[in-house]
LUMLUMDREN-2810 file (N, C-alpha, C; in Angstrom, 1 decimal):
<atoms>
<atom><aa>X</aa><ch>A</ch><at>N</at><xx>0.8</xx><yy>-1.2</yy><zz>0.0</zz></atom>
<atom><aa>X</aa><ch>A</ch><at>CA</at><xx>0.0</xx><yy>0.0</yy><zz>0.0</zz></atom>
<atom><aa>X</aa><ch>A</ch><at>C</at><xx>0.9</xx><yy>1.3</yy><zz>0.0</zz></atom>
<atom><aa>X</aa><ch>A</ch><at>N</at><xx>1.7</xx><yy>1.4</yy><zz>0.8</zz></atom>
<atom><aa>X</aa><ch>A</ch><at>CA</at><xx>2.8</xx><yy>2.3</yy><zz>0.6</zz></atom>
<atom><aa>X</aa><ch>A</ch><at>C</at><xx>3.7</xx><yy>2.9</yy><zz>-0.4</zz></atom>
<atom><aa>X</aa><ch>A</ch><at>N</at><xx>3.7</xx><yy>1.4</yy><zz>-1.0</zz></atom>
<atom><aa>X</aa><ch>A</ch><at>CA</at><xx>4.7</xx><yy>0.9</yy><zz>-2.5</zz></atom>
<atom><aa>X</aa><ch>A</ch><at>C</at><xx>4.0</xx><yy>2.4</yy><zz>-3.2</zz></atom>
<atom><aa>X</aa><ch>A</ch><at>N</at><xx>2.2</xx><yy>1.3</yy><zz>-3.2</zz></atom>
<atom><aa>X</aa><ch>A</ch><at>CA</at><xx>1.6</xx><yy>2.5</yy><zz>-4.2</zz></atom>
<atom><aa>X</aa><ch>A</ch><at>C</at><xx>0.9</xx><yy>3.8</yy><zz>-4.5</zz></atom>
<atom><aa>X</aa><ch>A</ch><at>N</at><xx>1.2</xx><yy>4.1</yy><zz>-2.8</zz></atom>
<atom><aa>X</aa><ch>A</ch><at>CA</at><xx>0.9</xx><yy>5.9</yy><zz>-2.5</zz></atom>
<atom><aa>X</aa><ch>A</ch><at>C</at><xx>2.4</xx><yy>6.6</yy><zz>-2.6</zz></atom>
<atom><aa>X</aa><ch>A</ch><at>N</at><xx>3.7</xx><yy>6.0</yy><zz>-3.0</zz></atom>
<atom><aa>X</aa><ch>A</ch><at>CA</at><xx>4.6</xx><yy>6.7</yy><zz>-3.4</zz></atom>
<atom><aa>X</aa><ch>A</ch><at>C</at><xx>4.7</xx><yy>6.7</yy><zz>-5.3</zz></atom>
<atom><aa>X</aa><ch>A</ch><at>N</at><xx>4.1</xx><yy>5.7</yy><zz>-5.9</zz></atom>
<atom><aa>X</aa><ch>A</ch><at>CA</at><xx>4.0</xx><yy>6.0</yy><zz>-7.1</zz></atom>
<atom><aa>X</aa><ch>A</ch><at>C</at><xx>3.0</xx><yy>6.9</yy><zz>-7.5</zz></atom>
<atom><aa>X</aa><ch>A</ch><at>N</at><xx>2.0</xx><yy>6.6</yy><zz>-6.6</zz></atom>
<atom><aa>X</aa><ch>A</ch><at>CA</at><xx>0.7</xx><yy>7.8</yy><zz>-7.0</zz></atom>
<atom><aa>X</aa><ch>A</ch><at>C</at><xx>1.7</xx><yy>9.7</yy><zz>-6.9</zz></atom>
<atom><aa>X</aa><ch>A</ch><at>N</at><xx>2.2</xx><yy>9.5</yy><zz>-5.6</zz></atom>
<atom><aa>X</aa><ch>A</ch><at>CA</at><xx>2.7</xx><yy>11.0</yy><zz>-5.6</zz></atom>
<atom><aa>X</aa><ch>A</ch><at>C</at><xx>3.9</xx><yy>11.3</yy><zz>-6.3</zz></atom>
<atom><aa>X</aa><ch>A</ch><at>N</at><xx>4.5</xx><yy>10.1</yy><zz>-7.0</zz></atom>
<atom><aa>X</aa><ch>A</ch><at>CA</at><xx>6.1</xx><yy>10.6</yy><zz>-7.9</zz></atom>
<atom><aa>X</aa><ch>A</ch><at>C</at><xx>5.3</xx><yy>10.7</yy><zz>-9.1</zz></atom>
<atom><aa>X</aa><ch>A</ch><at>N</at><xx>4.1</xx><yy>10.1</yy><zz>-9.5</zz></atom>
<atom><aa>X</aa><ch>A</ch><at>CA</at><xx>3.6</xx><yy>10.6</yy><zz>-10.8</zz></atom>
<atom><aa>X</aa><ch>A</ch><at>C</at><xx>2.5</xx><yy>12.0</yy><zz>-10.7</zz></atom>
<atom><aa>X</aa><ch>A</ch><at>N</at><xx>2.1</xx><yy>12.4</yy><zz>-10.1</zz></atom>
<atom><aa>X</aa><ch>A</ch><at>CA</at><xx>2.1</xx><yy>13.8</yy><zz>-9.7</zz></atom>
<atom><aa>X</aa><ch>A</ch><at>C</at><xx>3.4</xx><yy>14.5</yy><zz>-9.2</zz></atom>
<atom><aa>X</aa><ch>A</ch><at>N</at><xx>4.0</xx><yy>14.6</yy><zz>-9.1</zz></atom>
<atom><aa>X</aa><ch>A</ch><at>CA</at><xx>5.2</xx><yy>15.3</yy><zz>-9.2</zz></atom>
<atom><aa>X</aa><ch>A</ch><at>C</at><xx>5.5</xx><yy>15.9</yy><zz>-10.6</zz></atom>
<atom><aa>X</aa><ch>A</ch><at>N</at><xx>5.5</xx><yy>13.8</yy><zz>-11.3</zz></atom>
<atom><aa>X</aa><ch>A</ch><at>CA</at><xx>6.0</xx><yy>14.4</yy><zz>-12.7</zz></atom>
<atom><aa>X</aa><ch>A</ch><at>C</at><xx>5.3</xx><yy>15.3</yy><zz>-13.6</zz></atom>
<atom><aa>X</aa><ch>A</ch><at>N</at><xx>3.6</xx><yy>14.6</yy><zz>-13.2</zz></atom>
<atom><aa>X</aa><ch>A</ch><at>CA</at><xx>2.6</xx><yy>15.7</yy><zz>-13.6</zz></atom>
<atom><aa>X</aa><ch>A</ch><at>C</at><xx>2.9</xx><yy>17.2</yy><zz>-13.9</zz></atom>
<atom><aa>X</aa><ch>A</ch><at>N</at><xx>3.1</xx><yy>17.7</yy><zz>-12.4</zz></atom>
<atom><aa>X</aa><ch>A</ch><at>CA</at><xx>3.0</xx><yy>19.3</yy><zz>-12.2</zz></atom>
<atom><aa>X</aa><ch>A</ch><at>C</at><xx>4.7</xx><yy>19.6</yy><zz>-12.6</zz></atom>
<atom><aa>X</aa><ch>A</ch><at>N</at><xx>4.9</xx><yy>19.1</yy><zz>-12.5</zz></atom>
<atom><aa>X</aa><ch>A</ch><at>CA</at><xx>6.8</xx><yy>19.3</yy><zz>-13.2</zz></atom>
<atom><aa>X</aa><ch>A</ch><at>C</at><xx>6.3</xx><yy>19.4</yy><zz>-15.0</zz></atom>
<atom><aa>X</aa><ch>A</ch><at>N</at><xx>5.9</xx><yy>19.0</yy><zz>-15.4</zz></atom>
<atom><aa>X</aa><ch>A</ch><at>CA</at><xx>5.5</xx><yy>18.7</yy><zz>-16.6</zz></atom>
<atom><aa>X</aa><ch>A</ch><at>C</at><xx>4.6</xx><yy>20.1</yy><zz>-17.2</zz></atom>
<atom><aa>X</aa><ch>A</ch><at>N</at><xx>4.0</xx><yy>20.5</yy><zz>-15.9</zz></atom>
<atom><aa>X</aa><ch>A</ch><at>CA</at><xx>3.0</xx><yy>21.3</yy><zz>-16.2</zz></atom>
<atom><aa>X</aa><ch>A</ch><at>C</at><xx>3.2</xx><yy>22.5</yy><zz>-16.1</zz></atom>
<atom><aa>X</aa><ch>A</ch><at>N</at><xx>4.1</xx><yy>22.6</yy><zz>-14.8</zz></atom>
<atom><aa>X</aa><ch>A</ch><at>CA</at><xx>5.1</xx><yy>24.0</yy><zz>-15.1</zz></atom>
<atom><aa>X</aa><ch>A</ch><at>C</at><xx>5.8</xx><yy>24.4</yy><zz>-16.6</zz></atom>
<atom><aa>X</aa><ch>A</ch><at>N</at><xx>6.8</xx><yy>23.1</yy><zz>-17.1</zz></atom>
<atom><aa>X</aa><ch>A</ch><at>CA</at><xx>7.4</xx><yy>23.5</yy><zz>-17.8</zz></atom>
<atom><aa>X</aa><ch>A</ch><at>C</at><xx>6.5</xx><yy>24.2</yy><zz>-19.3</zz></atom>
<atom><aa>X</aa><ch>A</ch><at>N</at><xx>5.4</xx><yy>23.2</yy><zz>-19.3</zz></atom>
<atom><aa>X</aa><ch>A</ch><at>CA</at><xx>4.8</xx><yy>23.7</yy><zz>-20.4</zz></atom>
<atom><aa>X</aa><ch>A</ch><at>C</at><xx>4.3</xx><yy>25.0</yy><zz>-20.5</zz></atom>
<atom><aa>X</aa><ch>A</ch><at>N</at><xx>4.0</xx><yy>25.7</yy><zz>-19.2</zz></atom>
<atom><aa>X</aa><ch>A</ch><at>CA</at><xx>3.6</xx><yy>26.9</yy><zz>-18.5</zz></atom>
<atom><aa>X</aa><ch>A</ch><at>C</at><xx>4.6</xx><yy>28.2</yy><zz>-18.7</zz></atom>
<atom><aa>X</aa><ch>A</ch><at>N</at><xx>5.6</xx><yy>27.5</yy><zz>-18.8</zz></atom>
<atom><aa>X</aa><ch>A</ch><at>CA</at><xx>6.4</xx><yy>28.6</yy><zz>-18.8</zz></atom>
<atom><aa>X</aa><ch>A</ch><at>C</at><xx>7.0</xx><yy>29.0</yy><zz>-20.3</zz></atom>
<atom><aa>X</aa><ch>A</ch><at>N</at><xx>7.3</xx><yy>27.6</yy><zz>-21.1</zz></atom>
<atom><aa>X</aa><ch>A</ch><at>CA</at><xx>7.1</xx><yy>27.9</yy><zz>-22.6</zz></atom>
<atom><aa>X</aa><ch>A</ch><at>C</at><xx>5.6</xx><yy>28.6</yy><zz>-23.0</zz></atom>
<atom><aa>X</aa><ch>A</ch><at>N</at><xx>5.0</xx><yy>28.3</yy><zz>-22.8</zz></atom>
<atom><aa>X</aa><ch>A</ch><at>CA</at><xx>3.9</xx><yy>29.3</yy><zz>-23.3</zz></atom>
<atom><aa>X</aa><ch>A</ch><at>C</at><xx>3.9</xx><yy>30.6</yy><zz>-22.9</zz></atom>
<atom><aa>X</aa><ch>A</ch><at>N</at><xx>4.0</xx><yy>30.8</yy><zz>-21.5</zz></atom>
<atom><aa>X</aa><ch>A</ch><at>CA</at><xx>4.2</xx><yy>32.5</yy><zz>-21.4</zz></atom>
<atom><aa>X</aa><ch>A</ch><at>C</at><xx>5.3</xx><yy>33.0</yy><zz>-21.7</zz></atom>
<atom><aa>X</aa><ch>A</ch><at>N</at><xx>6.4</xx><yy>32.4</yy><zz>-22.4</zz></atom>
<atom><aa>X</aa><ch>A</ch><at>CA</at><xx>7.5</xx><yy>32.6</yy><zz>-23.4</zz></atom>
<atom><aa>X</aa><ch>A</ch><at>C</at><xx>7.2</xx><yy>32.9</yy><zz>-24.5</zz></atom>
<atom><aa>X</aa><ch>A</ch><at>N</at><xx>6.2</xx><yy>32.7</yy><zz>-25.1</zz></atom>
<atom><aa>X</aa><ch>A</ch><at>CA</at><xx>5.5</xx><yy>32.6</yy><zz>-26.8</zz></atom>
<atom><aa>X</aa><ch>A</ch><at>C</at><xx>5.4</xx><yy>34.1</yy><zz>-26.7</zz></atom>
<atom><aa>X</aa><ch>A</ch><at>N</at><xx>5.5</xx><yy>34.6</yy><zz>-28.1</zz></atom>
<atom><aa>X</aa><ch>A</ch><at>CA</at><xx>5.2</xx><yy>36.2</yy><zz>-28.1</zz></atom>
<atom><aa>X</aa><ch>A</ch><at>C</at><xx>3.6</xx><yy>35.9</yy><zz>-28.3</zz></atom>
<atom><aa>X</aa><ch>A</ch><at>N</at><xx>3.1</xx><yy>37.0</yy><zz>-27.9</zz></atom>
<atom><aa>X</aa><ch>A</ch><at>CA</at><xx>1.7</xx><yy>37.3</yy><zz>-28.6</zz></atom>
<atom><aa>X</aa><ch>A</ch><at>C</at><xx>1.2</xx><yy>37.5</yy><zz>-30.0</zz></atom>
<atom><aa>X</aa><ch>A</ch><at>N</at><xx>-0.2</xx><yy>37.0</yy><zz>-29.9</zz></atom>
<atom><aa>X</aa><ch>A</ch><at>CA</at><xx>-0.7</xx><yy>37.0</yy><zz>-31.0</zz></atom>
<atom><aa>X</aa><ch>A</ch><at>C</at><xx>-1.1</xx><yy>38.6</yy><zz>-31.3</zz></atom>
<atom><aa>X</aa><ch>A</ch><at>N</at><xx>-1.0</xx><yy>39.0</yy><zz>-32.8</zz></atom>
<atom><aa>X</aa><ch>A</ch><at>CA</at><xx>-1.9</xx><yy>40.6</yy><zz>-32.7</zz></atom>
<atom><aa>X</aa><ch>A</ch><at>C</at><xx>-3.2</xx><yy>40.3</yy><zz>-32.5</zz></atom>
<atom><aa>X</aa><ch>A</ch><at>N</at><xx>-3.8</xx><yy>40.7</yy><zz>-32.5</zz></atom>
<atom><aa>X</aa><ch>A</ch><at>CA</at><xx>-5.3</xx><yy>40.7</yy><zz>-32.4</zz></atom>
<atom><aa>X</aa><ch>A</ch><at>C</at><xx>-5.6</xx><yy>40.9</yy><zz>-33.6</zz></atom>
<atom><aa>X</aa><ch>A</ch><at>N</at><xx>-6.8</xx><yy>40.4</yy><zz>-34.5</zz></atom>
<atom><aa>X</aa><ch>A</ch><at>CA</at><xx>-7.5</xx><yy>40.5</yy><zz>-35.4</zz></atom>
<atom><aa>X</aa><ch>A</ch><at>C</at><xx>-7.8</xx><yy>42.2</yy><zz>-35.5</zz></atom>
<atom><aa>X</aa><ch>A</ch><at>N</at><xx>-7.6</xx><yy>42.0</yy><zz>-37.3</zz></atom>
<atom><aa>X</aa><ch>A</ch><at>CA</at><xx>-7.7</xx><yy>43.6</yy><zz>-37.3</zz></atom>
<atom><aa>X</aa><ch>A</ch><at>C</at><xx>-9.2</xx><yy>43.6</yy><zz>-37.6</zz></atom>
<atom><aa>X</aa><ch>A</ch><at>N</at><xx>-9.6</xx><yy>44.8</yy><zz>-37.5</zz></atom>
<atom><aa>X</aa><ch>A</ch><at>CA</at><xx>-10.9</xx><yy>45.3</yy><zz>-38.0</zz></atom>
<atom><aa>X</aa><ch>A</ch><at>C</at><xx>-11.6</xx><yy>45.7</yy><zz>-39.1</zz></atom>
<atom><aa>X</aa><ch>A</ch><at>N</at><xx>-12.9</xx><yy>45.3</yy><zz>-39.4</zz></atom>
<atom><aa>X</aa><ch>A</ch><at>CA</at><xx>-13.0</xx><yy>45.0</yy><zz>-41.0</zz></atom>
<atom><aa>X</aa><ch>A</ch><at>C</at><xx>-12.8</xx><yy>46.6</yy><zz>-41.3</zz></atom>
<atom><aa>X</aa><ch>A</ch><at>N</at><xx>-12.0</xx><yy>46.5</yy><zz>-42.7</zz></atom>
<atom><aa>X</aa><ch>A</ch><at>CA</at><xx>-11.9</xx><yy>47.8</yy><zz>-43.4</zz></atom>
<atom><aa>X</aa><ch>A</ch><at>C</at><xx>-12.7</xx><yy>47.3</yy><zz>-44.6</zz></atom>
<atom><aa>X</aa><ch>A</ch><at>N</at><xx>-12.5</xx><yy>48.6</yy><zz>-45.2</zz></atom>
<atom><aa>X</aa><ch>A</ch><at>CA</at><xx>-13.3</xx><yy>48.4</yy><zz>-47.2</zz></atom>
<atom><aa>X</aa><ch>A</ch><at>C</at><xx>-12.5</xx><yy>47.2</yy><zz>-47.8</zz></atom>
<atom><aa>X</aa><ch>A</ch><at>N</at><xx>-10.9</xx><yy>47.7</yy><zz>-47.7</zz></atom>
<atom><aa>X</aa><ch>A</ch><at>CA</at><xx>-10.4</xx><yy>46.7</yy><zz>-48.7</zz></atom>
<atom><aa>X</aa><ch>A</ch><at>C</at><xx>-10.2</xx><yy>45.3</yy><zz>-48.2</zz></atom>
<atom><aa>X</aa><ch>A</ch><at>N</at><xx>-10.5</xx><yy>44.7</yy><zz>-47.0</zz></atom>
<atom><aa>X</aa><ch>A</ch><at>CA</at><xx>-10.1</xx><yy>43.5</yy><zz>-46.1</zz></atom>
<atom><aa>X</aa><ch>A</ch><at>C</at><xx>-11.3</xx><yy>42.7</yy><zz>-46.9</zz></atom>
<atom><aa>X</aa><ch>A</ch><at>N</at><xx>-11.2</xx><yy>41.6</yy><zz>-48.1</zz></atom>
<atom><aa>X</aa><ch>A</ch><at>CA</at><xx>-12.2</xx><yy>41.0</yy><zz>-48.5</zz></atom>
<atom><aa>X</aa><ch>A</ch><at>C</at><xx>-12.5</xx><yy>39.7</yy><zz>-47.7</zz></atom>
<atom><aa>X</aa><ch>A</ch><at>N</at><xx>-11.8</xx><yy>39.7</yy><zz>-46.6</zz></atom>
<atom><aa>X</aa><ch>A</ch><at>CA</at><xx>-11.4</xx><yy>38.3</yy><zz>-45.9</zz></atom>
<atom><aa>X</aa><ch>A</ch><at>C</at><xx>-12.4</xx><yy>38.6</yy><zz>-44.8</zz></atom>
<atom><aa>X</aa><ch>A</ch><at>N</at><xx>-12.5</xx><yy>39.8</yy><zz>-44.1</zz></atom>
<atom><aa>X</aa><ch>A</ch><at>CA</at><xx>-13.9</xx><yy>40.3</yy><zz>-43.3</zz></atom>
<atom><aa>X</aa><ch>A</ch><at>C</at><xx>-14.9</xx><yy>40.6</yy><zz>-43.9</zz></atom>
<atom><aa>X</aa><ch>A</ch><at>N</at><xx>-15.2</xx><yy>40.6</yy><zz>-44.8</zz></atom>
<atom><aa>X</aa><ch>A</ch><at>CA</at><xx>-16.4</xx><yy>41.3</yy><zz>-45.9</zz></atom>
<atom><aa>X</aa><ch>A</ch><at>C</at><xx>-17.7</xx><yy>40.2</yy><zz>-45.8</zz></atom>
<atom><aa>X</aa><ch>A</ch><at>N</at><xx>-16.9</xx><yy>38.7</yy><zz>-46.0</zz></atom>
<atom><aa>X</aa><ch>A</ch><at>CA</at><xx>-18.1</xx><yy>37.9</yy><zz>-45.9</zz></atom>
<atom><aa>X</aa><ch>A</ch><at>C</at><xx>-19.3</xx><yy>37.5</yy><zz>-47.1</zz></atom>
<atom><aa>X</aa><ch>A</ch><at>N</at><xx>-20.2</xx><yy>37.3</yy><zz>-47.0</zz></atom>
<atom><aa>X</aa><ch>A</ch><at>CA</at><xx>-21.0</xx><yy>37.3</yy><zz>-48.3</zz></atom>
<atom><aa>X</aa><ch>A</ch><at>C</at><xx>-22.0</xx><yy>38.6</yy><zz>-48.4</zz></atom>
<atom><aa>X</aa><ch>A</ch><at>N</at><xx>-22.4</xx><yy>39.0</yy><zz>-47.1</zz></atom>
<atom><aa>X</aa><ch>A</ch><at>CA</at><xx>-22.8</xx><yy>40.1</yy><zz>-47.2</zz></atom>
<atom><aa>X</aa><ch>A</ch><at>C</at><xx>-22.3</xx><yy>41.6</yy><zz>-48.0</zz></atom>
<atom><aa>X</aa><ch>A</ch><at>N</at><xx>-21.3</xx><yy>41.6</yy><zz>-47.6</zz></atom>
<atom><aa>X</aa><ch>A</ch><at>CA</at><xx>-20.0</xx><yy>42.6</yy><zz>-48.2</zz></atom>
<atom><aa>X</aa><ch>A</ch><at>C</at><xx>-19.7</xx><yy>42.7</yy><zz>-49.5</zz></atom>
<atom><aa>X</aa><ch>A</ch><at>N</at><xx>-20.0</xx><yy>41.5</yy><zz>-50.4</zz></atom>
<atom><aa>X</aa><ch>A</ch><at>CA</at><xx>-19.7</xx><yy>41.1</yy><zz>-51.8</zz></atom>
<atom><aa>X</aa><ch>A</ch><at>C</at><xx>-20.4</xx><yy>41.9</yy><zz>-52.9</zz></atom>
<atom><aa>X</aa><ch>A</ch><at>N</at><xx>-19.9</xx><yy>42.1</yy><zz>-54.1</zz></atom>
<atom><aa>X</aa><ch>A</ch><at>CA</at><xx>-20.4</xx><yy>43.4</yy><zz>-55.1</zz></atom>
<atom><aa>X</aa><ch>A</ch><at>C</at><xx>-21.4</xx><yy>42.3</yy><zz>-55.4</zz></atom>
<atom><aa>X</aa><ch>A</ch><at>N</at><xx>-22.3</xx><yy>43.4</yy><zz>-55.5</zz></atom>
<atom><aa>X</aa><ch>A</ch><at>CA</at><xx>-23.8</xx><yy>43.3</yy><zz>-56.2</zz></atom>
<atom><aa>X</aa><ch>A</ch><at>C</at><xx>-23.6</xx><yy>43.7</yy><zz>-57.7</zz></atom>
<atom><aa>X</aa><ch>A</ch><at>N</at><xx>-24.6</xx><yy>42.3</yy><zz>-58.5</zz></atom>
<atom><aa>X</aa><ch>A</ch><at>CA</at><xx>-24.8</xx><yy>42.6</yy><zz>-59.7</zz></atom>
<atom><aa>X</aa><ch>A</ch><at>C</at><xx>-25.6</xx><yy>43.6</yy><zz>-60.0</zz></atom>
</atoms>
């Protein structure tokens, strides 16, 4: 029983070890810009609505 409340807690260990590391590469990552905002020429925000009329 002991055996296996020490493997329970070395694999939460490795867990949150694991979890930090990933934690910290990501708030390493630069940022995303933020989505720009629909302009006239942005046909990519336009949509089908947006689209020239026959």
């Amino acid at each position: 029983m002991i055996k296996g409340l020490l493997w329970c807690l070395t694999l939460l260990v490795l867990q949150l070890g694991l979890l930090r590391y990933v934690d910290l590469r990501v708030a390493a990552m630069p940022r995303l810009e933020d989505a720009p905002e629909a302009s006239p020429g942005n046909a990519s925000s336009l949509g089908r609505e947006g689209g020239l009329d026959a």
